[in-house]
FITI-73439 format. One record per atom (N, C-alpha, C, O): residue number from 1; residue in one letter; atom name; x, y, z. Coordinates in steps of 0.02 Angstrom, whole numbers. Last residue first. Example, Ala and Ser with C-alpha at 12.3 -4.5 7.8 and 13.67 -1.06 7.14 Angstrom:
BEGIN
r k=2, r=s, a=N, u=642, v=-112, w=354
r k=2, r=s, a=CA, u=684, v=-53, w=357
r k=2, r=s, a=C, u=645, v=2, w=394
r k=2, r=s, a=O, u=670, v=57, w=402
r k=1, r=a, a=N, u=660, v=-284, w=390
r k=1, r=a, a=CA, u=615, v=-225, w=390
r k=1, r=a, a=C, u=660, v=-165, w=390
r k=1, r=a, a=O, u=712, v=-166, w=423
This chain:
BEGIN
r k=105, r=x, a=N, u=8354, v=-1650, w=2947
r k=105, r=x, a=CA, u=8385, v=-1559, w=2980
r k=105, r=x, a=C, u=8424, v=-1628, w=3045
r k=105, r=x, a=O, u=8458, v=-1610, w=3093
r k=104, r=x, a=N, u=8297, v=-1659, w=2784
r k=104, r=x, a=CA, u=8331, v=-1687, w=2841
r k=104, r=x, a=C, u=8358, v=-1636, w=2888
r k=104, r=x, a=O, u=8384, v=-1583, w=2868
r k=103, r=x, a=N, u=8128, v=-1615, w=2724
r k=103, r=x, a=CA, u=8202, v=-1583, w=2708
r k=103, r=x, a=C, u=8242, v=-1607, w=2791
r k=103, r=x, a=O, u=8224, v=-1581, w=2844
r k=102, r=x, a=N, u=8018, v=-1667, w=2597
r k=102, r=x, a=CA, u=8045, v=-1681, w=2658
r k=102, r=x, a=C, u=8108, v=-1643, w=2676
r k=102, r=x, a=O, u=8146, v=-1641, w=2628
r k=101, r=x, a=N, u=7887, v=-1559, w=2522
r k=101, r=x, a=CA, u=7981, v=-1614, w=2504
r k=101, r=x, a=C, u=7977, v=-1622, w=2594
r k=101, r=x, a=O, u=7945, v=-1591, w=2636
r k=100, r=x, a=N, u=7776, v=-1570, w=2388
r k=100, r=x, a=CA, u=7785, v=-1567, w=2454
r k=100, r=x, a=C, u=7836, v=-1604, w=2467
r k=100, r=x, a=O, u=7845, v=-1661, w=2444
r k=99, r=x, a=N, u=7699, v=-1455, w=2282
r k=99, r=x, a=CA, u=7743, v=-1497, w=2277
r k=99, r=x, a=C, u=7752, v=-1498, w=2376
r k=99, r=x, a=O, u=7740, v=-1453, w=2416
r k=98, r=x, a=N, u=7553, v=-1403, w=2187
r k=98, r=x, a=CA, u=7573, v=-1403, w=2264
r k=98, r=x, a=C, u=7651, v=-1479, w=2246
r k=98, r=x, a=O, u=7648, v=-1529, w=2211
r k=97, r=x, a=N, u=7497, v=-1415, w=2046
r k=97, r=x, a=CA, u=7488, v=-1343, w=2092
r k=97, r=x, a=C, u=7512, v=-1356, w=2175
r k=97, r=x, a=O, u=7490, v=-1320, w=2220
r k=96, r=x, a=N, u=7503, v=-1532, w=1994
r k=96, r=x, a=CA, u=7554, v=-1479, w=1950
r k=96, r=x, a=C, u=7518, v=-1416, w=2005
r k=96, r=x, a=O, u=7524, v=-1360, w=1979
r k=95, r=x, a=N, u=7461, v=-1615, w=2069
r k=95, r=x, a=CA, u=7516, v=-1629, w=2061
r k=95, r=x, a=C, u=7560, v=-1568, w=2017
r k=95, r=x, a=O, u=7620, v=-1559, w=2009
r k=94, r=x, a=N, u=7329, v=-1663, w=2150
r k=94, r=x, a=CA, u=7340, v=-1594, w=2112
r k=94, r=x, a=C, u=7414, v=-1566, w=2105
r k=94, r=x, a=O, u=7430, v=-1511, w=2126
r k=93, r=x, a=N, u=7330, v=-1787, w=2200
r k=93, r=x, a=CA, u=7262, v=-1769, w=2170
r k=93, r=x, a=C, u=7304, v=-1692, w=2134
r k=93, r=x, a=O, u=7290, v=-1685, w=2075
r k=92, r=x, a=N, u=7448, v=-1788, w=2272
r k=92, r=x, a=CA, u=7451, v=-1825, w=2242
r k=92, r=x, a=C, u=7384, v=-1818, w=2182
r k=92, r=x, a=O, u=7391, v=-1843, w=2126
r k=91, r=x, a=N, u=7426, v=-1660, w=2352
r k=91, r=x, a=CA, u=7495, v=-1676, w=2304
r k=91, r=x, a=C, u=7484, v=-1715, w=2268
r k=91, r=x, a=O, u=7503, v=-1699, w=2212
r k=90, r=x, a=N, u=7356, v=-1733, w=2433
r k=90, r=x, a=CA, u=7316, v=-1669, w=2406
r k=90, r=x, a=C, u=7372, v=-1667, w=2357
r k=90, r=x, a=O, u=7347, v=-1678, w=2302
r k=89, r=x, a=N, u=7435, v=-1806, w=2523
r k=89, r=x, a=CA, u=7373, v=-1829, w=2495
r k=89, r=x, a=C, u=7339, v=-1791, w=2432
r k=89, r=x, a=O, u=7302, v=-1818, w=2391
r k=88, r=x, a=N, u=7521, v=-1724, w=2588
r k=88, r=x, a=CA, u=7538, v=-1778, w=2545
r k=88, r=x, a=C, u=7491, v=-1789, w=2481
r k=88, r=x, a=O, u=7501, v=-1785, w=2420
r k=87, r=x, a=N, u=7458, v=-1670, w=2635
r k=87, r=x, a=CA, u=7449, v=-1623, w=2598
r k=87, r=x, a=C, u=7495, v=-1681, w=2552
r k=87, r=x, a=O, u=7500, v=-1678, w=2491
r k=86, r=x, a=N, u=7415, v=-1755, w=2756
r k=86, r=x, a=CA, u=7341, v=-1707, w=2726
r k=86, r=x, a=C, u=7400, v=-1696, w=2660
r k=86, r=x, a=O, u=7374, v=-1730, w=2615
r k=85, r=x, a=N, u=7552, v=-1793, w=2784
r k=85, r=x, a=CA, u=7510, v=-1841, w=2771
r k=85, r=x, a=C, u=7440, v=-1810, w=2726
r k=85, r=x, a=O, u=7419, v=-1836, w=2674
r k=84, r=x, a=N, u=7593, v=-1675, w=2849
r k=84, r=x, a=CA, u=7628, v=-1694, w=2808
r k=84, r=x, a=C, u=7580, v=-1745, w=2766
r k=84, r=x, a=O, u=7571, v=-1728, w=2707
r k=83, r=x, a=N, u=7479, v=-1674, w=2966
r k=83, r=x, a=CA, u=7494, v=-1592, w=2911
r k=83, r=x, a=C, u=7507, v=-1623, w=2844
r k=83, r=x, a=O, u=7471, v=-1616, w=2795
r k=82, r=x, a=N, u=7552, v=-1751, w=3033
r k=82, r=x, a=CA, u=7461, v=-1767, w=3005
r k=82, r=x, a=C, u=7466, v=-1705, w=2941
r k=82, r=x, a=O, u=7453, v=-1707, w=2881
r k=81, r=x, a=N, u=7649, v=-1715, w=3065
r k=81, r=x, a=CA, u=7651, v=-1782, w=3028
r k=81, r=x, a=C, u=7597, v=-1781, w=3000
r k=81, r=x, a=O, u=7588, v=-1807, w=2945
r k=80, r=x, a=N, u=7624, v=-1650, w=3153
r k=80, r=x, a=CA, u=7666, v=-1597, w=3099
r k=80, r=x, a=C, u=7643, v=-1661, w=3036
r k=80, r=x, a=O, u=7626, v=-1651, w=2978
r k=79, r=x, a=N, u=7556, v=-1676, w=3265
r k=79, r=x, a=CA, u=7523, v=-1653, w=3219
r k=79, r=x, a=C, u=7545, v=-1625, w=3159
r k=79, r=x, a=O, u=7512, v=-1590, w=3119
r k=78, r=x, a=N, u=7678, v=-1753, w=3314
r k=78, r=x, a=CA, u=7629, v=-1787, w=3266
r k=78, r=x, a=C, u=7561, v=-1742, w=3239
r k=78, r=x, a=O, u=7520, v=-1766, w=3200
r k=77, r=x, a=N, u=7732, v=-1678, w=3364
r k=77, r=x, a=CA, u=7789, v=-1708, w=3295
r k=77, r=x, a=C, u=7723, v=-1728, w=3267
r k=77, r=x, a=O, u=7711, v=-1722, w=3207
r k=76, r=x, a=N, u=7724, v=-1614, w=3499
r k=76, r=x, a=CA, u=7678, v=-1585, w=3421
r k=76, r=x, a=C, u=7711, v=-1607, w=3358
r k=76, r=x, a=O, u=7719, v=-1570, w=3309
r k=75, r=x, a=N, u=7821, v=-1678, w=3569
r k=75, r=x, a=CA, u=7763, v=-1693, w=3580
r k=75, r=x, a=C, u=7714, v=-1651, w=3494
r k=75, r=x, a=O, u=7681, v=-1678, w=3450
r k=74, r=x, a=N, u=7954, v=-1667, w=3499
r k=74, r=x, a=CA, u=7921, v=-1719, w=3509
r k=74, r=x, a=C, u=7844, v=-1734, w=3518
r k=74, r=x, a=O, u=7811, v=-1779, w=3492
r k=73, r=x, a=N, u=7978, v=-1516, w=3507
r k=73, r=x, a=CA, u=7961, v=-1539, w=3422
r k=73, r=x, a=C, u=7924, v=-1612, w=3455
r k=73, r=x, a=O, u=7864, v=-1618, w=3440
r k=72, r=x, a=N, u=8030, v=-1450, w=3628
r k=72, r=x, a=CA, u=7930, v=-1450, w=3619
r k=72, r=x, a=C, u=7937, v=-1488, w=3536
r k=72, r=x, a=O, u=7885, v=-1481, w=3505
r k=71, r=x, a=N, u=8176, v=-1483, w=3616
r k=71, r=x, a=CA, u=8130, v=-1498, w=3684
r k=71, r=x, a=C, u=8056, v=-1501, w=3655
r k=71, r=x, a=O, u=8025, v=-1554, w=3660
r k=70, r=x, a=N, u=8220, v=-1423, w=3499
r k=70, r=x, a=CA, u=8215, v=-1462, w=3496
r k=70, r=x, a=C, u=8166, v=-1502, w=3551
r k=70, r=x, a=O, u=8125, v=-1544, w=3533
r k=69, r=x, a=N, u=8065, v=-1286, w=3457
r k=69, r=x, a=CA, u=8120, v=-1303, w=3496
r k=69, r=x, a=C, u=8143, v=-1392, w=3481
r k=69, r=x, a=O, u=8100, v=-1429, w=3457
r k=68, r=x, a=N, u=8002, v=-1260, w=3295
r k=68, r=x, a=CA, u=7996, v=-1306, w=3352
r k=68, r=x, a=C, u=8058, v=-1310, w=3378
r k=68, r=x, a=O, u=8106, v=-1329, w=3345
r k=67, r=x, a=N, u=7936, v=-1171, w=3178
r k=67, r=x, a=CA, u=7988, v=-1192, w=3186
r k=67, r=x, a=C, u=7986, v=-1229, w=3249
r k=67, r=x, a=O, u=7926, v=-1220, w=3258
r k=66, r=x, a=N, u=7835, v=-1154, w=3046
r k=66, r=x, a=CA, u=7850, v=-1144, w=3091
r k=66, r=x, a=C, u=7894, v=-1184, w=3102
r k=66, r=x, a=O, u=7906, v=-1230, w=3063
r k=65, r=x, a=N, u=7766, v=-1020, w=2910
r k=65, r=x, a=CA, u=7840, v=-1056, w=2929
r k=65, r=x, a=C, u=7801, v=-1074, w=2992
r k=65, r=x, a=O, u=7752, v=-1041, w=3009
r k=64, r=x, a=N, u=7669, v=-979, w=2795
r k=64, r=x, a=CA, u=7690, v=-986, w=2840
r k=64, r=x, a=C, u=7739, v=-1026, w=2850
r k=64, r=x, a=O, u=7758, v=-1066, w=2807
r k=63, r=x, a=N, u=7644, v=-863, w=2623
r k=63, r=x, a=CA, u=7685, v=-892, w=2654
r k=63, r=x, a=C, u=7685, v=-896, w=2733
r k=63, r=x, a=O, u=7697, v=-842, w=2761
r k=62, r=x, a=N, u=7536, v=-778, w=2565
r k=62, r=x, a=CA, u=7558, v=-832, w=2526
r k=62, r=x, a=C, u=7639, v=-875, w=2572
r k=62, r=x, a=O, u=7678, v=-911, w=2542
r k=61, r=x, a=N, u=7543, v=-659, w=2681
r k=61, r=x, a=CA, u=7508, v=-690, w=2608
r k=61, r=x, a=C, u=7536, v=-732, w=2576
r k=61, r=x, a=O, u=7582, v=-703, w=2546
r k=60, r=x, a=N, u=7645, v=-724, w=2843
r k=60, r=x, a=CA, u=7596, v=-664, w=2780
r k=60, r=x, a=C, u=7588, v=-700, w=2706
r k=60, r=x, a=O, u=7615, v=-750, w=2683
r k=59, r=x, a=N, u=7699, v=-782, w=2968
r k=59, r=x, a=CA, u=7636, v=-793, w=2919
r k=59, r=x, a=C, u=7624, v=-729, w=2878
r k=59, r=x, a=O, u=7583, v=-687, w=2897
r k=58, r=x, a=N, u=7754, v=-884, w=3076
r k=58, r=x, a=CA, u=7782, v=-826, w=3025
r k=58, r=x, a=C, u=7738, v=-828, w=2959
r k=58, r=x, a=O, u=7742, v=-867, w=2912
r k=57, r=x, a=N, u=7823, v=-946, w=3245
r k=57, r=x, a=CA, u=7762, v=-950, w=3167
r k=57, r=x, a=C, u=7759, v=-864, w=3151
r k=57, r=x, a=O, u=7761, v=-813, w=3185
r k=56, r=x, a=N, u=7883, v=-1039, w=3359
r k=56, r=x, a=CA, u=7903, v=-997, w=3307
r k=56, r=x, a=C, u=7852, v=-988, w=3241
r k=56, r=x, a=O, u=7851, v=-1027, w=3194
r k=55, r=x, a=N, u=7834, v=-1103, w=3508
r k=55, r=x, a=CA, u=7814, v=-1122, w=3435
r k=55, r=x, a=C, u=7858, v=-1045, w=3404
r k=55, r=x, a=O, u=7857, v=-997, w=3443
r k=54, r=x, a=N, u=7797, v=-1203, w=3651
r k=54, r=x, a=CA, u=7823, v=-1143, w=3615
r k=54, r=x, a=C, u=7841, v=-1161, w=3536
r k=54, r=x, a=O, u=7857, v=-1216, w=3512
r k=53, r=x, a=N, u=7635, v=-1236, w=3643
r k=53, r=x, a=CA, u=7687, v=-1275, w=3639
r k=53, r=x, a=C, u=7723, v=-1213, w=3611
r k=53, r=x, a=O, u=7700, v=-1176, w=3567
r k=52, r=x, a=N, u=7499, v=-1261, w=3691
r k=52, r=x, a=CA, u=7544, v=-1232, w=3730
r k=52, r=x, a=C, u=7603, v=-1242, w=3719
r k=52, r=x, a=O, u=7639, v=-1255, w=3767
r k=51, r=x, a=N, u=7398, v=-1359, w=3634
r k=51, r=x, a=CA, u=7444, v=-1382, w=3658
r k=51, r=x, a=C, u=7490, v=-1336, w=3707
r k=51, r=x, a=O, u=7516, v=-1361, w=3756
r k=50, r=x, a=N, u=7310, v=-1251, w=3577
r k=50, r=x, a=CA, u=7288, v=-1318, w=3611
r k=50, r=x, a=C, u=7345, v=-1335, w=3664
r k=50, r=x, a=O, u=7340, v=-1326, w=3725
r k=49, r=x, a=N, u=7400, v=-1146, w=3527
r k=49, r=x, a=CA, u=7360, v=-1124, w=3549
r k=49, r=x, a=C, u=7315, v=-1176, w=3604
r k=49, r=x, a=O, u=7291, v=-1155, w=3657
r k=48, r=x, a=N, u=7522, v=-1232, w=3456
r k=48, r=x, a=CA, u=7515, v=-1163, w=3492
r k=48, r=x, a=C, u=7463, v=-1123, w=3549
r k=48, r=x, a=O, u=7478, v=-1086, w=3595
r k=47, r=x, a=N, u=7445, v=-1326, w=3394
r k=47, r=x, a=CA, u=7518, v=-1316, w=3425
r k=47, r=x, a=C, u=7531, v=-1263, w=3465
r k=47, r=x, a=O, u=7559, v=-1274, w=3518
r k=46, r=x, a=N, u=7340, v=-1280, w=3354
r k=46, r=x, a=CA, u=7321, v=-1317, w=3371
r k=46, r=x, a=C, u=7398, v=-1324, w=3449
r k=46, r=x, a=O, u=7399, v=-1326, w=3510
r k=45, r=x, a=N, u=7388, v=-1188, w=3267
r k=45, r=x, a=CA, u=7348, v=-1161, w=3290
r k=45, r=x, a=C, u=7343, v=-1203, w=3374
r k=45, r=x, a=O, u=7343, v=-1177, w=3430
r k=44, r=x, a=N, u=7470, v=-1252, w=3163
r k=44, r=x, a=CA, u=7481, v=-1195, w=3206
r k=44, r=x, a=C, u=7468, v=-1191, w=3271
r k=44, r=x, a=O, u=7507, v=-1189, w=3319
r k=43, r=x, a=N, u=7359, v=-1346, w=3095
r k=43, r=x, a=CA, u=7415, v=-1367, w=3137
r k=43, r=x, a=C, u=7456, v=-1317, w=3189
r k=43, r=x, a=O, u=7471, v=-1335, w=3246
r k=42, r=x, a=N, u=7280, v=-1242, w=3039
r k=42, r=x, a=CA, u=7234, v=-1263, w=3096
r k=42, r=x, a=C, u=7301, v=-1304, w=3142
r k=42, r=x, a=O, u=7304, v=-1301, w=3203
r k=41, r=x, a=N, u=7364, v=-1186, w=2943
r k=41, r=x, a=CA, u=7361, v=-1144, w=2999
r k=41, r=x, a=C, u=7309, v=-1166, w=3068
r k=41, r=x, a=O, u=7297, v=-1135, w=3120
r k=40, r=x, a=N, u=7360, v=-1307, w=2855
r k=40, r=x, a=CA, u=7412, v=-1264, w=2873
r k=40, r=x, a=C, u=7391, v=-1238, w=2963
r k=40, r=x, a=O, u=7400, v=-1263, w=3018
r k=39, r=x, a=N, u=7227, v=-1325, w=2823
r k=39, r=x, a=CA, u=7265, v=-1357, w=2867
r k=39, r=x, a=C, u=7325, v=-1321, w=2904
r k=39, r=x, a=O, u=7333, v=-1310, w=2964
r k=38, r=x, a=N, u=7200, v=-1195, w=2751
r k=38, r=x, a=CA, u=7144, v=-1212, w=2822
r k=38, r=x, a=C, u=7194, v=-1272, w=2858
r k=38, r=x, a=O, u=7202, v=-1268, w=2920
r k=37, r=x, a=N, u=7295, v=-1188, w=2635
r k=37, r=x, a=CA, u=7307, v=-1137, w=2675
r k=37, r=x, a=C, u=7280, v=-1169, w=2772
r k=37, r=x, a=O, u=7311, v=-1169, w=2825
r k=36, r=x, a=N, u=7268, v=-1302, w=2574
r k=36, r=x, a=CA, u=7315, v=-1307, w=2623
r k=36, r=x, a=C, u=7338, v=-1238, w=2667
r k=36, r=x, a=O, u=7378, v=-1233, w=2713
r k=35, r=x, a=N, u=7129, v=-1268, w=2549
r k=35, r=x, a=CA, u=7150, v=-1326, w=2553
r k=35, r=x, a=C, u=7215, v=-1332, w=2633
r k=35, r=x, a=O, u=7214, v=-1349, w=2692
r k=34, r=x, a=N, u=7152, v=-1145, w=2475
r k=34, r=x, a=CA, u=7115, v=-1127, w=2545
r k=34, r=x, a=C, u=7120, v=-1216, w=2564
r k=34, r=x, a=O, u=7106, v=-1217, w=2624
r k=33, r=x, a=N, u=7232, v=-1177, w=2370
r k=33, r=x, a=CA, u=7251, v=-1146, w=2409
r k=33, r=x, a=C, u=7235, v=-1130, w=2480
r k=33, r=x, a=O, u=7271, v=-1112, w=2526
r k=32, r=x, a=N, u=7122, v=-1272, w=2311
r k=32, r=x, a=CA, u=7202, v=-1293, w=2328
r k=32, r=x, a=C, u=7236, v=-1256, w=2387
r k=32, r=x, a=O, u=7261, v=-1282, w=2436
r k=31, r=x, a=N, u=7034, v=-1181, w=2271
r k=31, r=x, a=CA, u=7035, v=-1242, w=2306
r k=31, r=x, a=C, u=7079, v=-1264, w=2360
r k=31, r=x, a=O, u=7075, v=-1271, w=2421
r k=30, r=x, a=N, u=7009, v=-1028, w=2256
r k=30, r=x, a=CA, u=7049, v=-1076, w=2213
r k=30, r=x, a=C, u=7058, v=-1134, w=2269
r k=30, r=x, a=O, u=7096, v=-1119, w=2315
r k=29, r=x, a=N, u=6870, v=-938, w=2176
r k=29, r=x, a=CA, u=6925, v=-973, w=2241
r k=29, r=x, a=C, u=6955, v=-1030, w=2215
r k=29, r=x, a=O, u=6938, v=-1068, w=2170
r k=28, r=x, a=N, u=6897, v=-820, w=2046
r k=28, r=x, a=CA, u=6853, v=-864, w=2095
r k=28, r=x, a=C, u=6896, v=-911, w=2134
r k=28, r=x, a=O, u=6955, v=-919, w=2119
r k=27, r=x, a=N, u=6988, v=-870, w=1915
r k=27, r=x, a=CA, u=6946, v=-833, w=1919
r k=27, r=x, a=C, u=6899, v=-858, w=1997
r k=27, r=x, a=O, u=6871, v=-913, w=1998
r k=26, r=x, a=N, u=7109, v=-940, w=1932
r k=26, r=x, a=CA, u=7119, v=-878, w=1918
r k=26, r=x, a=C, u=7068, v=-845, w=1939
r k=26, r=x, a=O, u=7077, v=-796, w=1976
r k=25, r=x, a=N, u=7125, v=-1095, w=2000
r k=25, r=x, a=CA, u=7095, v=-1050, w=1967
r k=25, r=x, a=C, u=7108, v=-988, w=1987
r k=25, r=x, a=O, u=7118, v=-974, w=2046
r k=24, r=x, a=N, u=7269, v=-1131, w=2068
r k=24, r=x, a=CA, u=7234, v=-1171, w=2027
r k=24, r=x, a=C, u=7174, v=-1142, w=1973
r k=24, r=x, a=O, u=7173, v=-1161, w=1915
r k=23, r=x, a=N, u=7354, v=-1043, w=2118
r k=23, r=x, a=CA, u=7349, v=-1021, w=2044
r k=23, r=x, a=C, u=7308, v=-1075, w=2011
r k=23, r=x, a=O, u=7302, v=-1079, w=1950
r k=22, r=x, a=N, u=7449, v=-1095, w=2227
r k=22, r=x, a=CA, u=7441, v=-1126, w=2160
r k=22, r=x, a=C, u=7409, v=-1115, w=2125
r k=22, r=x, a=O, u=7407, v=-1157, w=2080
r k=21, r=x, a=N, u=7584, v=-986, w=2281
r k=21, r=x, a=CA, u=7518, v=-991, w=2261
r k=21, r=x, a=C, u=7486, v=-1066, w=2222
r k=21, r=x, a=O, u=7525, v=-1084, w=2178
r k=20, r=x, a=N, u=7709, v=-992, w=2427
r k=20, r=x, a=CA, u=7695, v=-973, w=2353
r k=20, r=x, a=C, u=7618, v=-995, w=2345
r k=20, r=x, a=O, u=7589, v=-1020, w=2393
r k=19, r=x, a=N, u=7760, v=-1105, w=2546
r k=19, r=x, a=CA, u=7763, v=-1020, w=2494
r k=19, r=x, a=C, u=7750, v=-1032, w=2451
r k=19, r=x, a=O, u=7771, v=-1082, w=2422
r k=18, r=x, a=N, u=7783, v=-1157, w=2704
r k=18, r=x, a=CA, u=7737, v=-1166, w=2641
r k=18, r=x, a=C, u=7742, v=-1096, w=2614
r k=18, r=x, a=O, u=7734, v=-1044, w=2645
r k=17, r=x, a=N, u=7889, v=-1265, w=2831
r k=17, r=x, a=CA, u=7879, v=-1193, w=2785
r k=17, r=x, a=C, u=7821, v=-1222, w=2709
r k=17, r=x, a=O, u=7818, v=-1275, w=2677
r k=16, r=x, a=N, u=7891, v=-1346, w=2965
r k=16, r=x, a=CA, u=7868, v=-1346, w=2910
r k=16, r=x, a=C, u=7897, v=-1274, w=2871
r k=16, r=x, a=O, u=7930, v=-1235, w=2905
r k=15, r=x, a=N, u=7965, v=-1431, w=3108
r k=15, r=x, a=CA, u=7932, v=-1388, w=3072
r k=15, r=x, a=C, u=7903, v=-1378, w=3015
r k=15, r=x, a=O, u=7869, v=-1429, w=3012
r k=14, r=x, a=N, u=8007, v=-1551, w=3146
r k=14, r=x, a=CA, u=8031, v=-1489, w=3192
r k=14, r=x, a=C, u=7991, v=-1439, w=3157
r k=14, r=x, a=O, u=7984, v=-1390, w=3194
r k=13, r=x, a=N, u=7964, v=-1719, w=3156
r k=13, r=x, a=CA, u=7970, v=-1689, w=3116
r k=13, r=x, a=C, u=7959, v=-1604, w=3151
r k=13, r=x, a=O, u=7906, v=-1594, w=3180
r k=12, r=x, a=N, u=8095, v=-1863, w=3240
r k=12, r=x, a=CA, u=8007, v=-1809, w=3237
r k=12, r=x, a=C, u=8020, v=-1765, w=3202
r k=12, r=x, a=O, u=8079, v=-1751, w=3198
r k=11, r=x, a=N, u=8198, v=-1934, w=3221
r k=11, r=x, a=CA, u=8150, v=-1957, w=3259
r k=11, r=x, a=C, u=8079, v=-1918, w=3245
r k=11, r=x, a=O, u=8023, v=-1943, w=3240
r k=10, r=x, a=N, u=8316, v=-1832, w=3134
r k=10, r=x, a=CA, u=8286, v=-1935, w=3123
r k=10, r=x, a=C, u=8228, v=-1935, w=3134
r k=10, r=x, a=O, u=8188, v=-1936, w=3087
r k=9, r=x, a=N, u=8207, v=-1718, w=3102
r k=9, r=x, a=CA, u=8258, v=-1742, w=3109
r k=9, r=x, a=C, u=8252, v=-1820, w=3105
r k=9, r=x, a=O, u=8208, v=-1857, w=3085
r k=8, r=x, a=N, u=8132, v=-1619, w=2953
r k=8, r=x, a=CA, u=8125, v=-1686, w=3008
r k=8, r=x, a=C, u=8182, v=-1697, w=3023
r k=8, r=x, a=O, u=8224, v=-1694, w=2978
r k=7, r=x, a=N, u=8017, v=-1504, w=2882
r k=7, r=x, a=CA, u=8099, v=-1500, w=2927
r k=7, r=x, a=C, u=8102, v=-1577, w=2975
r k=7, r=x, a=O, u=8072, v=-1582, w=3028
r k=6, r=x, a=N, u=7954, v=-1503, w=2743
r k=6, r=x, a=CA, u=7933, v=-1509, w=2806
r k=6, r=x, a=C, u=8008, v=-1538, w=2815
r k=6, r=x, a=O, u=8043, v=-1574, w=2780
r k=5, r=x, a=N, u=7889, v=-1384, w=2611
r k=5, r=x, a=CA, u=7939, v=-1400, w=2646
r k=5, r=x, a=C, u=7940, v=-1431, w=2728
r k=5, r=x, a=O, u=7930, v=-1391, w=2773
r k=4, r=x, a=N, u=7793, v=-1336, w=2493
r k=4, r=x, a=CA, u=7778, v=-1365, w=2556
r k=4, r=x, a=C, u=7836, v=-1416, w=2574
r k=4, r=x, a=O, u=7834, v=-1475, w=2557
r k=3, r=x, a=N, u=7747, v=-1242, w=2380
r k=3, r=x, a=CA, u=7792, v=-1283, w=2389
r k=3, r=x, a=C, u=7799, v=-1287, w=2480
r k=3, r=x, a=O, u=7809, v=-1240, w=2518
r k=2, r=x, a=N, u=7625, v=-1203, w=2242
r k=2, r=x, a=CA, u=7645, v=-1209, w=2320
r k=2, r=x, a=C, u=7696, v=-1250, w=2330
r k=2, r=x, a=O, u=7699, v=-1298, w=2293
r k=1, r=x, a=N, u=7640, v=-1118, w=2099
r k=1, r=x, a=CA, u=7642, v=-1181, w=2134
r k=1, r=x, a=C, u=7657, v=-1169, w=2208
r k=1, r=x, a=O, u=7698, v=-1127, w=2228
């Protein structure tokens, strides 16, 4: 199972973490995973690379993190939100291979 942890303070959401597999299929690509793997790392990307936003990101096989100064979380809160929202969505269609928590910071 994937487990998809997103870091929010009151106002904007500071980061995310995603680990583990969902093993939706064994044999051949597994959906789910390249699902939230392609969002995952297009929010990164986008934060980091579009935006210019100092960023903390921590990526090997089956697990990224990122983390957000308090100063740079406001402006890239809302691509964290869109992240949160995509995989919301995908949680709700494939409920035994991705869990997704909010976690108060």
């Amino acid at each position: 199972m994937i487990t998809v942890t997103f870091f929010k303070s009151a106002d904007y959401f500071k980061g995310f973490k995603i680990s583990g597999h969902a093993d939706f299929n064994t044999s051949g690509p597994d959906i789910v995973c390249a699902g939230v793997s392609s969002a995952a790392i297009m929010t990164a990307n986008t934060i980091t690379e579009v935006l210019h936003t100092d960023a903390e990101v921590t990526d090997s096989d089956g697990f990224i993190n990122l983390s957000l100064s308090s100063a740079e979380a406001k402006e890239a809160s809302h691509l964290i939100e869109g992240l949160w929202l995509h995989l919301s969505a995908l949680q709700k269609q494939y409920k035994k291979y991705i869990k997704v928590i909010i976690s108060e910071v």
